[in-house]
N, CA, C and O atoms as a Maestro MAE file, in Angstrom:
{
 s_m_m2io_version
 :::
 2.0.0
}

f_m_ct {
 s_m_title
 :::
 protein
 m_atom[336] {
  # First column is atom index #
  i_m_mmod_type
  r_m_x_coord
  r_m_y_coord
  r_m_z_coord
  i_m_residue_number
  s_m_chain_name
  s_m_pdb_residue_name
  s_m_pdb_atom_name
  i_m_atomic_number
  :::
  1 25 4.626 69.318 5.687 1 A "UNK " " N  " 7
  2 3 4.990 67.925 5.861 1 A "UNK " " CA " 6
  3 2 3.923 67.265 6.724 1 A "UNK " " C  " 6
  4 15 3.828 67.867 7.794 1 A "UNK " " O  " 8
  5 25 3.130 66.288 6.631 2 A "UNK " " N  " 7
  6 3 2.414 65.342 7.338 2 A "UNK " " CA " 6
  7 2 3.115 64.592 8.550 2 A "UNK " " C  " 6
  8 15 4.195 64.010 8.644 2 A "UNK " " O  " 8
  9 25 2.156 64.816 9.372 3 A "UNK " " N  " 7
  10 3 2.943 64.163 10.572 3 A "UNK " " CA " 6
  11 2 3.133 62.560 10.532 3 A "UNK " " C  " 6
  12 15 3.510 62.059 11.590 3 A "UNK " " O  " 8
  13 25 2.887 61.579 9.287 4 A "UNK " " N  " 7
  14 3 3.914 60.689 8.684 4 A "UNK " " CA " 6
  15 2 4.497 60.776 8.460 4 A "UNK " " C  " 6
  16 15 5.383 60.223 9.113 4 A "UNK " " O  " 8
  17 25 4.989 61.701 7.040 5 A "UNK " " N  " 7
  18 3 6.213 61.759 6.581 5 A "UNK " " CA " 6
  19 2 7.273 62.347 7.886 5 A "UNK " " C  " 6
  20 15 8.456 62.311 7.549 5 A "UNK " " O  " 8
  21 25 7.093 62.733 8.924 6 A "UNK " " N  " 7
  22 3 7.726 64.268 9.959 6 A "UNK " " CA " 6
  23 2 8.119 62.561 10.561 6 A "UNK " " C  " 6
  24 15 9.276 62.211 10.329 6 A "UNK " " O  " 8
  25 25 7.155 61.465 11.350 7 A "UNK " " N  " 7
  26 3 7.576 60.568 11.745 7 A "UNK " " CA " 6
  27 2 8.350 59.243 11.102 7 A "UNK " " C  " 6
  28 15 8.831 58.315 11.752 7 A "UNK " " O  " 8
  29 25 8.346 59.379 9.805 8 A "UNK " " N  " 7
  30 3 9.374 58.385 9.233 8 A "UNK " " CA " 6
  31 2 10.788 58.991 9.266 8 A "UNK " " C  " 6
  32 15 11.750 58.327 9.654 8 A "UNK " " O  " 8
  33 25 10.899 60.322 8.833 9 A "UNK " " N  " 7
  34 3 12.479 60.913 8.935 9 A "UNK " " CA " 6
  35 2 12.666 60.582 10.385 9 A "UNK " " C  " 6
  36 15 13.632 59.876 10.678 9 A "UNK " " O  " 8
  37 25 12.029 60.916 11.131 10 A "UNK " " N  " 7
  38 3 12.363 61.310 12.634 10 A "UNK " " CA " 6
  39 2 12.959 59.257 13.224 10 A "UNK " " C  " 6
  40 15 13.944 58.917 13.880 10 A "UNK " " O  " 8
  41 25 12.119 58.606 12.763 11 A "UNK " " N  " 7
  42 3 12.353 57.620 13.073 11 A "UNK " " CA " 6
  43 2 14.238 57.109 12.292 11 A "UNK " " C  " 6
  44 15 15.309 56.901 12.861 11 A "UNK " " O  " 8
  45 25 13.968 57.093 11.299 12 A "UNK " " N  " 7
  46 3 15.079 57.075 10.403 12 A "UNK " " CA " 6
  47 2 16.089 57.604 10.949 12 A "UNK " " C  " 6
  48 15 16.851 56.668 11.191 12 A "UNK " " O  " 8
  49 25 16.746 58.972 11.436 13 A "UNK " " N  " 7
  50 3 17.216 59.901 11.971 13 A "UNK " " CA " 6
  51 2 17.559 58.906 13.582 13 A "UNK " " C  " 6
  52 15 18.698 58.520 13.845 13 A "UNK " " O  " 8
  53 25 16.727 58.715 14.212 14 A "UNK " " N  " 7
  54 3 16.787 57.889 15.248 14 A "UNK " " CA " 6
  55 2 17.716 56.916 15.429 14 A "UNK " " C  " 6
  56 15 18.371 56.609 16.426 14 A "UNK " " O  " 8
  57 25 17.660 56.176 13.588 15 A "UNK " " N  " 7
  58 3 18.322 55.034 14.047 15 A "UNK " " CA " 6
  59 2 19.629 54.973 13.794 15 A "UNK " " C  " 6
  60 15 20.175 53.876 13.915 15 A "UNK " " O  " 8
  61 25 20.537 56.317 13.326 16 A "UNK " " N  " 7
  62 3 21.741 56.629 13.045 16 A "UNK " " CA " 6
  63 2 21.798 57.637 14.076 16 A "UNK " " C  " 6
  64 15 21.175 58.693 13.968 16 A "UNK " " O  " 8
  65 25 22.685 57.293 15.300 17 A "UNK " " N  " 7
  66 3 23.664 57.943 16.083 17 A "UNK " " CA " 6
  67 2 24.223 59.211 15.785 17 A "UNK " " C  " 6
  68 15 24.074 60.360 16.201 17 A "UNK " " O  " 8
  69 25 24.973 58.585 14.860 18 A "UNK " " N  " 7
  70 3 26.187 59.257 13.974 18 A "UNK " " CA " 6
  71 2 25.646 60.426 13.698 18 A "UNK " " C  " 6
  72 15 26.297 61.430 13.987 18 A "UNK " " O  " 8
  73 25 24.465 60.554 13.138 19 A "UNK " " N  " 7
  74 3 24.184 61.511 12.751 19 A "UNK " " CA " 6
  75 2 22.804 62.887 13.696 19 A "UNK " " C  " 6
  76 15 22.283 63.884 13.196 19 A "UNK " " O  " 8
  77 25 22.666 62.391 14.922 20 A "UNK " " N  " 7
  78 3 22.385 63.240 15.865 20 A "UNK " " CA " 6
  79 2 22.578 64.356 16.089 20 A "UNK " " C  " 6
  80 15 21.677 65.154 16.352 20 A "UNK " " O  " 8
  81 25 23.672 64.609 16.035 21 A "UNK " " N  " 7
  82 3 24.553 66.212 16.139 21 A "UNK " " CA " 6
  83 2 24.491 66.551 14.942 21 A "UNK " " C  " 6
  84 15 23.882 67.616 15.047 21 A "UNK " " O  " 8
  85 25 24.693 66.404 13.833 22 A "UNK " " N  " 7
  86 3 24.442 67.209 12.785 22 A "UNK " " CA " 6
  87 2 22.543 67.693 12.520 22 A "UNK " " C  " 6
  88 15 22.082 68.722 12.024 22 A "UNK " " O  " 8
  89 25 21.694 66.250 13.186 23 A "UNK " " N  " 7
  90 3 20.156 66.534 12.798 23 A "UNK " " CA " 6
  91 2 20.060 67.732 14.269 23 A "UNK " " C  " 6
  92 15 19.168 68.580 14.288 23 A "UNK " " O  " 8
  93 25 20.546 67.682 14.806 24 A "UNK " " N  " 7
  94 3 20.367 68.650 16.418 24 A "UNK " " CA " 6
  95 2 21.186 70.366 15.723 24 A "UNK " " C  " 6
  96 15 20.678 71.466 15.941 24 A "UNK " " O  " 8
  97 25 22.164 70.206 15.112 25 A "UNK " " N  " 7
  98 3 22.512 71.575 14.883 25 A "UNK " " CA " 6
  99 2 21.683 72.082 13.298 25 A "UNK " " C  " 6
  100 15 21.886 73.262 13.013 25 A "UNK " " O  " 8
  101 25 20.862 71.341 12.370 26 A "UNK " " N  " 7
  102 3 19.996 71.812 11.488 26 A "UNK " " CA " 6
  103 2 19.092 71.976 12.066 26 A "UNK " " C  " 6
  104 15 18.563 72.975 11.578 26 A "UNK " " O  " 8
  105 25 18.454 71.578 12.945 27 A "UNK " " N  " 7
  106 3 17.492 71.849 13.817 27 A "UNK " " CA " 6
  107 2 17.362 73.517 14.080 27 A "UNK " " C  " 6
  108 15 16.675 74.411 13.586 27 A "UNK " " O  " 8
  109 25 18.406 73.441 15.132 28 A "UNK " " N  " 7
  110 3 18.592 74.598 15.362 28 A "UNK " " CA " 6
  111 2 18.753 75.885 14.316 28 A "UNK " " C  " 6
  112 15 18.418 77.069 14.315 28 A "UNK " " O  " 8
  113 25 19.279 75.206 13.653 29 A "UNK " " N  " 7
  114 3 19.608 76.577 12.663 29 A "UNK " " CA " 6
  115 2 18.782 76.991 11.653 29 A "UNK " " C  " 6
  116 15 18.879 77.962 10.902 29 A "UNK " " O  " 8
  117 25 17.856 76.025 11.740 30 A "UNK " " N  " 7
  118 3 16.301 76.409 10.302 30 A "UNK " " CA " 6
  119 2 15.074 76.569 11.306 30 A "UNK " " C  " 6
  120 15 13.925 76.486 10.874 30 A "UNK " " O  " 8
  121 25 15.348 76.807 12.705 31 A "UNK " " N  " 7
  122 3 14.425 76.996 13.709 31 A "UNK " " CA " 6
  123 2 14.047 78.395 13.776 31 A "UNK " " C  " 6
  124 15 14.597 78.794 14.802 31 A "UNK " " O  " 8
  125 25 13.561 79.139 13.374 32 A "UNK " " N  " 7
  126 3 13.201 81.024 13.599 32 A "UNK " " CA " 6
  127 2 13.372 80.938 14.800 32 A "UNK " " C  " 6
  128 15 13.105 80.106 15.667 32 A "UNK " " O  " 8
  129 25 14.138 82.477 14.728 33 A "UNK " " N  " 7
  130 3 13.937 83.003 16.653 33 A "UNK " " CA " 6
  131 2 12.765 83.493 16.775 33 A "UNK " " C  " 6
  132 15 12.011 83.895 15.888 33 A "UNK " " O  " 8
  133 25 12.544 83.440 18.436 34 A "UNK " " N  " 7
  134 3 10.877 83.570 18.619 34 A "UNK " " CA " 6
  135 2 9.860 82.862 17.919 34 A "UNK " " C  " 6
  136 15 8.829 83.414 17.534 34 A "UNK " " O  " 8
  137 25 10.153 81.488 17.717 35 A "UNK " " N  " 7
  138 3 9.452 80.487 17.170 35 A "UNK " " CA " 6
  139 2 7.910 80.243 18.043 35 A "UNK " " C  " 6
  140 15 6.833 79.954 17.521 35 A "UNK " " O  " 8
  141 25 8.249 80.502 19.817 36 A "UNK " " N  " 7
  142 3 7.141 81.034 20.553 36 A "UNK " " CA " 6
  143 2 6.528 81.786 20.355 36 A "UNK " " C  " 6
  144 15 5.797 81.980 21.326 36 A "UNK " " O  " 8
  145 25 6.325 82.491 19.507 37 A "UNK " " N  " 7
  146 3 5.449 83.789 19.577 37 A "UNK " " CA " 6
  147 2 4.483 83.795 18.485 37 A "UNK " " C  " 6
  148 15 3.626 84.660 18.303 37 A "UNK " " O  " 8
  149 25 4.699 82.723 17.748 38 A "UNK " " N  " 7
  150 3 4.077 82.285 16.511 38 A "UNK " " CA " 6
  151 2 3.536 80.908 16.211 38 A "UNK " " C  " 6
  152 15 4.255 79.992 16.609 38 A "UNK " " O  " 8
  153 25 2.193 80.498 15.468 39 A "UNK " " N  " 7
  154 3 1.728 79.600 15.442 39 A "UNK " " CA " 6
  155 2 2.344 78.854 14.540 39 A "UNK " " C  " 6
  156 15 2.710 79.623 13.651 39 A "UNK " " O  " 8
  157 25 2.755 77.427 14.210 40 A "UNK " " N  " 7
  158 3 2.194 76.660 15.285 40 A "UNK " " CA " 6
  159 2 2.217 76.655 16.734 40 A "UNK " " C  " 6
  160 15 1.441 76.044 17.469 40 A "UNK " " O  " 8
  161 25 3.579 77.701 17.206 41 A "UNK " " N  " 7
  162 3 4.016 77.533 18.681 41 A "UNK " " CA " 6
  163 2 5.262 75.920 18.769 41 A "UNK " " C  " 6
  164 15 5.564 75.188 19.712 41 A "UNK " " O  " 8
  165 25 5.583 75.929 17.643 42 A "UNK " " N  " 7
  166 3 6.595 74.440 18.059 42 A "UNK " " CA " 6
  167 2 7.997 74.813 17.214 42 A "UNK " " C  " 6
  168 15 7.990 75.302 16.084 42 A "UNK " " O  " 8
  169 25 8.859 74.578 17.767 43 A "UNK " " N  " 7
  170 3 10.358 74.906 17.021 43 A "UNK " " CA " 6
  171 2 10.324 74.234 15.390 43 A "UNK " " C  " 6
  172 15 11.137 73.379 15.042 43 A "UNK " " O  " 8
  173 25 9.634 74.581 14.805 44 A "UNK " " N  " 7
  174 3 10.067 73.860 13.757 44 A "UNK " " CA " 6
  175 2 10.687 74.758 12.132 44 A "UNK " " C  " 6
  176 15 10.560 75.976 12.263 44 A "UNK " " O  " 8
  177 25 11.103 74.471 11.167 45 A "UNK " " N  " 7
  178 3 11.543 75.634 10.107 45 A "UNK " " CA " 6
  179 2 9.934 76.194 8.991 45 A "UNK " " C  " 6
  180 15 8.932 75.575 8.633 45 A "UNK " " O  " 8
  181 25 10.337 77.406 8.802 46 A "UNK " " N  " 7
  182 3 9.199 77.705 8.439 46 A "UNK " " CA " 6
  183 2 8.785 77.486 7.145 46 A "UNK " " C  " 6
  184 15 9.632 77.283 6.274 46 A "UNK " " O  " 8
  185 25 7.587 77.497 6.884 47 A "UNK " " N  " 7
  186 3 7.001 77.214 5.794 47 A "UNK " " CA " 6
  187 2 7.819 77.773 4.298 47 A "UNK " " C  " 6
  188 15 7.941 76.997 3.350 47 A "UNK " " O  " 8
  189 25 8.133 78.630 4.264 48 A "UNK " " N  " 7
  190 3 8.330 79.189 3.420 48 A "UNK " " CA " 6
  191 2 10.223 78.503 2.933 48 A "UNK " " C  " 6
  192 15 10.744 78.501 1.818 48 A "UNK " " O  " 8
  193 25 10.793 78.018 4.239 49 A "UNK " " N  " 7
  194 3 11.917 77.433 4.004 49 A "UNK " " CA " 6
  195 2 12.019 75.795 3.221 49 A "UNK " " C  " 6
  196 15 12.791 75.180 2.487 49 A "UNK " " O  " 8
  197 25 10.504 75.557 4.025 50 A "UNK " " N  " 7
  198 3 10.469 73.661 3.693 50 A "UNK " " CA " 6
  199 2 10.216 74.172 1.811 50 A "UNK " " C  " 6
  200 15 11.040 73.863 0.950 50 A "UNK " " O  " 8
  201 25 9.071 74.887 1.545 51 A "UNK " " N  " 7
  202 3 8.838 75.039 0.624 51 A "UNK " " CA " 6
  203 2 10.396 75.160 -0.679 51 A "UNK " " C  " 6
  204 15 10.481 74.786 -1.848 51 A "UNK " " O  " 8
  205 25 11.219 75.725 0.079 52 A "UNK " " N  " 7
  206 3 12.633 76.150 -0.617 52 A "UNK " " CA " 6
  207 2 13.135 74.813 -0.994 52 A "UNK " " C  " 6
  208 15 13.164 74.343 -2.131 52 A "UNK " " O  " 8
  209 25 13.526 74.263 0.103 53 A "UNK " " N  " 7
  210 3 14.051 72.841 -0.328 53 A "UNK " " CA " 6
  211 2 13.392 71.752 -1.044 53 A "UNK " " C  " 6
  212 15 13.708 71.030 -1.989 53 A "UNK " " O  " 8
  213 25 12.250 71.884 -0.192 54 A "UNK " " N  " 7
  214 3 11.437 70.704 -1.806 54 A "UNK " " CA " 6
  215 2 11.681 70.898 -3.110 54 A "UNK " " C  " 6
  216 15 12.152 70.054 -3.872 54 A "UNK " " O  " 8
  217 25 11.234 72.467 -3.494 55 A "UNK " " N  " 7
  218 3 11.249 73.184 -4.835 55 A "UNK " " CA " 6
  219 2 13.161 72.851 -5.367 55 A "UNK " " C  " 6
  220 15 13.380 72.424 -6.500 55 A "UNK " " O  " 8
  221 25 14.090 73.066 -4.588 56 A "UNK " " N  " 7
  222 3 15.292 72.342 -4.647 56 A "UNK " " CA " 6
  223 2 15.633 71.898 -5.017 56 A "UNK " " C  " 6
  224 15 16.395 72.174 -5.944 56 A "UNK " " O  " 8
  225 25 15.182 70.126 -4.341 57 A "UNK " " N  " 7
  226 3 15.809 69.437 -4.008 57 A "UNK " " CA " 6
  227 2 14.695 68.349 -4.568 57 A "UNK " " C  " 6
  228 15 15.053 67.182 -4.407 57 A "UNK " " O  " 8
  229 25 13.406 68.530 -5.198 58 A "UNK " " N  " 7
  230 3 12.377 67.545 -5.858 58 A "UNK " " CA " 6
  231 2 11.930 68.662 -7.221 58 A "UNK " " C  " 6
  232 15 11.661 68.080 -8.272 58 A "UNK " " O  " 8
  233 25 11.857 70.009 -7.233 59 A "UNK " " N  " 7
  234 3 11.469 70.485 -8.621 59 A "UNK " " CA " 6
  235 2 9.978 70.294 -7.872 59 A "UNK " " C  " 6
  236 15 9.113 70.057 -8.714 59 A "UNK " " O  " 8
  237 25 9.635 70.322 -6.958 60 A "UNK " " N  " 7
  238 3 8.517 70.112 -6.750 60 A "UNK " " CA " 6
  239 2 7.812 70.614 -5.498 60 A "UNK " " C  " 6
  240 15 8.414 69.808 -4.789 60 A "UNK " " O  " 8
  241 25 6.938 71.354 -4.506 61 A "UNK " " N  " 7
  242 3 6.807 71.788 -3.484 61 A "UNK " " CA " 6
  243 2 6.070 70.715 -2.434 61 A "UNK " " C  " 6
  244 15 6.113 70.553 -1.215 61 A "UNK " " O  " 8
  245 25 5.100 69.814 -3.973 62 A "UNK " " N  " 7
  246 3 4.520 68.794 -3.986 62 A "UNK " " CA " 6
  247 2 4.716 67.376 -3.363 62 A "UNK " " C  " 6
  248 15 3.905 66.719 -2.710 62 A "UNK " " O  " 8
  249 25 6.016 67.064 -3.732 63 A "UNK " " N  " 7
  250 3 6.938 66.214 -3.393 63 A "UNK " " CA " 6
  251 2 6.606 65.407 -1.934 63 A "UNK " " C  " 6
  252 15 6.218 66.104 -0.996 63 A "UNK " " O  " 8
  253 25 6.733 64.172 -1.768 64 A "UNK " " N  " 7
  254 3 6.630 63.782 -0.157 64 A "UNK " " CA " 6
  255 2 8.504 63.301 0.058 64 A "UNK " " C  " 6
  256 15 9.237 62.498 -0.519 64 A "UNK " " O  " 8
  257 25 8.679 64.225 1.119 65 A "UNK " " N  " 7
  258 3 10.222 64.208 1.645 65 A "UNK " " CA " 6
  259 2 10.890 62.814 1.850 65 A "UNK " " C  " 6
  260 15 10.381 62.213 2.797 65 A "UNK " " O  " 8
  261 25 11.651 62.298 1.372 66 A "UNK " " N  " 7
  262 3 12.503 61.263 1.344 66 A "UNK " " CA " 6
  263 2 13.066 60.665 2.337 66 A "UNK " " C  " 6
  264 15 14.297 60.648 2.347 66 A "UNK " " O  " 8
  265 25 12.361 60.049 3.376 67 A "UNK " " N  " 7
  266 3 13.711 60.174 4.513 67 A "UNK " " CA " 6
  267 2 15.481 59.481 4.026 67 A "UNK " " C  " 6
  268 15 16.402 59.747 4.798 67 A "UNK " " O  " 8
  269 25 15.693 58.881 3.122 68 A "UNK " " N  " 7
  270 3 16.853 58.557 2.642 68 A "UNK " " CA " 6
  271 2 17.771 59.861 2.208 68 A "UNK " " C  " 6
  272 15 18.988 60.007 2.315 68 A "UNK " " O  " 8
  273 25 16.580 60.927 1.582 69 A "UNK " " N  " 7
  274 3 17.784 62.159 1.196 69 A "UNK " " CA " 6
  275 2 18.073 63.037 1.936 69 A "UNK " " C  " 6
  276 15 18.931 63.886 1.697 69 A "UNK " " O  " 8
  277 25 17.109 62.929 3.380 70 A "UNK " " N  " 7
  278 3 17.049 63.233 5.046 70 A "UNK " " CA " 6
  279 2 18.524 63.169 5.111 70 A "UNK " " C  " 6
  280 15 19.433 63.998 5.177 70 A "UNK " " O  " 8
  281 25 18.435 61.967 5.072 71 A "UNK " " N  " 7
  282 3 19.799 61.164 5.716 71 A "UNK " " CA " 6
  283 2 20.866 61.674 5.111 71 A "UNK " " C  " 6
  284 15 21.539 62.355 5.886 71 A "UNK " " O  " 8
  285 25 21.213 61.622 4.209 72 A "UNK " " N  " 7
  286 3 22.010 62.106 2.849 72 A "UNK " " CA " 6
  287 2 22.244 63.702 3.061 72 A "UNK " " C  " 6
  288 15 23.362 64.215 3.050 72 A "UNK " " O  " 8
  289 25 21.160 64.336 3.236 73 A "UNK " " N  " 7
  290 3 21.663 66.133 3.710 73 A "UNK " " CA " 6
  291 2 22.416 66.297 5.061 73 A "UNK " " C  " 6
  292 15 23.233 67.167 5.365 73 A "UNK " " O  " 8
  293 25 21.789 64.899 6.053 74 A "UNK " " N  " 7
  294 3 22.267 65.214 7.185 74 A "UNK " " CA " 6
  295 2 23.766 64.630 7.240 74 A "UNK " " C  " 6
  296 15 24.559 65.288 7.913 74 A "UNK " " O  " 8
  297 25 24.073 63.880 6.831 75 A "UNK " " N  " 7
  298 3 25.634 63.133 6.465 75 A "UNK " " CA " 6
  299 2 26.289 64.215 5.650 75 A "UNK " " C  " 6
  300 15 27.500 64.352 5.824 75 A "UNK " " O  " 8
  301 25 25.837 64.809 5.004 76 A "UNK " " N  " 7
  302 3 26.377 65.992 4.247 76 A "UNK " " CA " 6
  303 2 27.413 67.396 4.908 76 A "UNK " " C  " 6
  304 15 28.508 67.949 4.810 76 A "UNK " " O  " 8
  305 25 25.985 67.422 5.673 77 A "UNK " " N  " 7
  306 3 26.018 68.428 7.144 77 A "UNK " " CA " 6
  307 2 27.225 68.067 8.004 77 A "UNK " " C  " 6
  308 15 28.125 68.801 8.410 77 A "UNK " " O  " 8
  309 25 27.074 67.067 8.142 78 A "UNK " " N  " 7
  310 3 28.005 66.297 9.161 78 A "UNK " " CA " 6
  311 2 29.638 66.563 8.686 78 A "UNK " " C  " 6
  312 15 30.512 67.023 9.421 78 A "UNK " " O  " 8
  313 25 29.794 66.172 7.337 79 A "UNK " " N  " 7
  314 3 30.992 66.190 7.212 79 A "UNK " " CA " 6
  315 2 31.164 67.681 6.348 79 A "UNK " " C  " 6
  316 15 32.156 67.825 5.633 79 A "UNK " " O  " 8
  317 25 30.437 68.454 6.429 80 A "UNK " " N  " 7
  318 3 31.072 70.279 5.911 80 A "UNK " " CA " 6
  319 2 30.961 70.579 7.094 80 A "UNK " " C  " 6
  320 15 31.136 71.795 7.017 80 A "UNK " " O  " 8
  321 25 30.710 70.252 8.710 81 A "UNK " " N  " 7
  322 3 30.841 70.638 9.829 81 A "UNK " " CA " 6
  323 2 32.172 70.496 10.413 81 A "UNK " " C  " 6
  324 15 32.888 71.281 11.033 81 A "UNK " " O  " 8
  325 25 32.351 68.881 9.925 82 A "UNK " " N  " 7
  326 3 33.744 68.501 10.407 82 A "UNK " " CA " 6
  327 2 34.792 69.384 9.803 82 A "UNK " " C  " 6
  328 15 35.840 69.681 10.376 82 A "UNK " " O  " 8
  329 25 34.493 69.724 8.784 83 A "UNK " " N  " 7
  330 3 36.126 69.907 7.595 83 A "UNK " " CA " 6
  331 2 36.008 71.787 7.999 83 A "UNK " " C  " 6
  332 15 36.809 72.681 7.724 83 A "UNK " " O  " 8
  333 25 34.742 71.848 8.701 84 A "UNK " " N  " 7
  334 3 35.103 73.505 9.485 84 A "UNK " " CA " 6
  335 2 36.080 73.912 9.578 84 A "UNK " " C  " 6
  336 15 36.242 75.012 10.107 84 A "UNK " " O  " 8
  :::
 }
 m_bond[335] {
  # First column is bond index #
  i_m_from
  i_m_to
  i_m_order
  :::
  1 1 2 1
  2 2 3 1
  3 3 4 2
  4 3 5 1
  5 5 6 1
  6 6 7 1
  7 7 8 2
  8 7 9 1
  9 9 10 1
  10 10 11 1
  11 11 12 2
  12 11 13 1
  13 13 14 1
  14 14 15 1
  15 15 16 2
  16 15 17 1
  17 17 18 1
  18 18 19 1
  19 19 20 2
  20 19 21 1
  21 21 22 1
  22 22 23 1
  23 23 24 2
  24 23 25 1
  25 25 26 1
  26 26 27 1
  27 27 28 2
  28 27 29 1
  29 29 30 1
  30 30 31 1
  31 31 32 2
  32 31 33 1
  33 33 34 1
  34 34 35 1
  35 35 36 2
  36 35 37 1
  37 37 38 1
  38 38 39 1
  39 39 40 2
  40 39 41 1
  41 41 42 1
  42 42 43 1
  43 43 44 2
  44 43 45 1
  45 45 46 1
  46 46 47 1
  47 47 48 2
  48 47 49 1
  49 49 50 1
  50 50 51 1
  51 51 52 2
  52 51 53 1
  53 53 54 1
  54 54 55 1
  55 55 56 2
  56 55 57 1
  57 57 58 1
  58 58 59 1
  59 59 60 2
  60 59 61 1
  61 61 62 1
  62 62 63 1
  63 63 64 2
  64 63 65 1
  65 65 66 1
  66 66 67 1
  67 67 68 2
  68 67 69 1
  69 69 70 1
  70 70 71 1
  71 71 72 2
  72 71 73 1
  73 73 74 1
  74 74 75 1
  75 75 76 2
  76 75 77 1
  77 77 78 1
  78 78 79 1
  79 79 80 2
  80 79 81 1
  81 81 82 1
  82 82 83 1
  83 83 84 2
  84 83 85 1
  85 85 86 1
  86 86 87 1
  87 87 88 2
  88 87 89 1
  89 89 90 1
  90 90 91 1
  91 91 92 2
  92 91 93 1
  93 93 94 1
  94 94 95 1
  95 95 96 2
  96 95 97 1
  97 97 98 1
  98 98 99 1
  99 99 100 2
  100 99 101 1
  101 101 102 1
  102 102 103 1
  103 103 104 2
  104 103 105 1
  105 105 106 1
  106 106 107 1
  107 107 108 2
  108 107 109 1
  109 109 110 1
  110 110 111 1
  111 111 112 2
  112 111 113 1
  113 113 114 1
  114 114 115 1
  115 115 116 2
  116 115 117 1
  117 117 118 1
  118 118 119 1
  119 119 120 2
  120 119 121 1
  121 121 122 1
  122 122 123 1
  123 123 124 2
  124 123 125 1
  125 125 126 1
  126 126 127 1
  127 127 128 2
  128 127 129 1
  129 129 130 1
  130 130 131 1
  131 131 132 2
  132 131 133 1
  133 133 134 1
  134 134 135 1
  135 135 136 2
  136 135 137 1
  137 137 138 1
  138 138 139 1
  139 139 140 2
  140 139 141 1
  141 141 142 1
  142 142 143 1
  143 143 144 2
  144 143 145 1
  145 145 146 1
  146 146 147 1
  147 147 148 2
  148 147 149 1
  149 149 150 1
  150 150 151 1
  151 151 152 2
  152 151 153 1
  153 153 154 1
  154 154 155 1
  155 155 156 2
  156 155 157 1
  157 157 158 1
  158 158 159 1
  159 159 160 2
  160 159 161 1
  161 161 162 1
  162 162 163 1
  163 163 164 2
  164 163 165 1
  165 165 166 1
  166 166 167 1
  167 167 168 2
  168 167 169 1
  169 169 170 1
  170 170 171 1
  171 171 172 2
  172 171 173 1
  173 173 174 1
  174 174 175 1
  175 175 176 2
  176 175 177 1
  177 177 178 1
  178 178 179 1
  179 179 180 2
  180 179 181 1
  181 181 182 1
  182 182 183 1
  183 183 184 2
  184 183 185 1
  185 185 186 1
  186 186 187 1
  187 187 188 2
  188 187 189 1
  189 189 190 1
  190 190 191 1
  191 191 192 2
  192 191 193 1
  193 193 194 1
  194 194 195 1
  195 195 196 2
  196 195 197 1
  197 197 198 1
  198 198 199 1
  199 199 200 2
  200 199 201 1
  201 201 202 1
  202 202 203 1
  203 203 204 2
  204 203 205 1
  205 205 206 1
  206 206 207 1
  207 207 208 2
  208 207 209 1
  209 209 210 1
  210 210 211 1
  211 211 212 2
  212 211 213 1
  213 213 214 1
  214 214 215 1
  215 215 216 2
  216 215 217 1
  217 217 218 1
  218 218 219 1
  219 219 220 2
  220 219 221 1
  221 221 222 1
  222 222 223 1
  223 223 224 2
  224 223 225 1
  225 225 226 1
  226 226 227 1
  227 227 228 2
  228 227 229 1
  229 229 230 1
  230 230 231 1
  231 231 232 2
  232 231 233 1
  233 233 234 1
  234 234 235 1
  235 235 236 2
  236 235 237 1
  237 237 238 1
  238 238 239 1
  239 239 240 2
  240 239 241 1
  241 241 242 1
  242 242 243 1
  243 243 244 2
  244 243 245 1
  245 245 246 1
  246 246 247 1
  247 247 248 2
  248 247 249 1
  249 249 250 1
  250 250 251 1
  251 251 252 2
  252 251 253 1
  253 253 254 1
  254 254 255 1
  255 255 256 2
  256 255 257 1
  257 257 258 1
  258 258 259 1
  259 259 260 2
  260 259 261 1
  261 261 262 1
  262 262 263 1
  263 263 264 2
  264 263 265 1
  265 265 266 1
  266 266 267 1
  267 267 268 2
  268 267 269 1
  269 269 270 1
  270 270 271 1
  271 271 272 2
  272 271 273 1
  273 273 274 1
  274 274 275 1
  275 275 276 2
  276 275 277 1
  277 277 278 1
  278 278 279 1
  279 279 280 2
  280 279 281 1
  281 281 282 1
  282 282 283 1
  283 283 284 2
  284 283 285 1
  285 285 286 1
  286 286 287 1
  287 287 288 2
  288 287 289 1
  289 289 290 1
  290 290 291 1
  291 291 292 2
  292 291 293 1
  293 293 294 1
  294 294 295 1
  295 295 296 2
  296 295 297 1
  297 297 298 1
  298 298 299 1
  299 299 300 2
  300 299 301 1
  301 301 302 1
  302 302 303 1
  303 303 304 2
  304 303 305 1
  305 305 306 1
  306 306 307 1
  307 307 308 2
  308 307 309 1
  309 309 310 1
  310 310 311 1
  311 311 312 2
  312 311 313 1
  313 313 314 1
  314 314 315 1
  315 315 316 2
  316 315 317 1
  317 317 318 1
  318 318 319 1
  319 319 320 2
  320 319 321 1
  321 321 322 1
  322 322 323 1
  323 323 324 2
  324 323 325 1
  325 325 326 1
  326 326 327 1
  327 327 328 2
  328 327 329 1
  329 329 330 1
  330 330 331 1
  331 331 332 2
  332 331 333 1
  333 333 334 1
  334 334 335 1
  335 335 336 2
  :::
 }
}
């Protein structure tokens, strides 16, 4: 992901509240343990995962990430969290 596309979700994401806690617990959970010990060195999900969901979720690896379907997985998240 380009650190545009990384800053339009992030911005997007920003501007819904609501959906904080659900972008904070995907976070966490597509984050590898010992994410320190490995380059880049930054919590983020690994290559091989982003690659999963593009291929997914565009048929494409190619694809530049949507922040609208951002939003849409994370509202998703949100409410299969709630109905836990």
């Amino acid at each position: 992901m380009s650190p545009t596309a990384a800053a339009h979700v992030v911005a997007a994401v920003v501007r819904r509240p609501r959906l904080w806690g659900a972008a904070a617990r995907q976070w966490r959970r597509t984050t590898p343990r010992g994410w320190w010990r490995r380059r880049p060195f930054l919590p983020v999900p690994t290559g091989d995962y982003l690659h999963f969901r593009l291929v997914t979720q565009y048929g494409s690896a190619d694809h530049r990430i949507e922040p609208a379907d951002v939003l849409n997985y994370l509202a998703w998240c949100r409410h299969h969290d709630q109905a836990a």
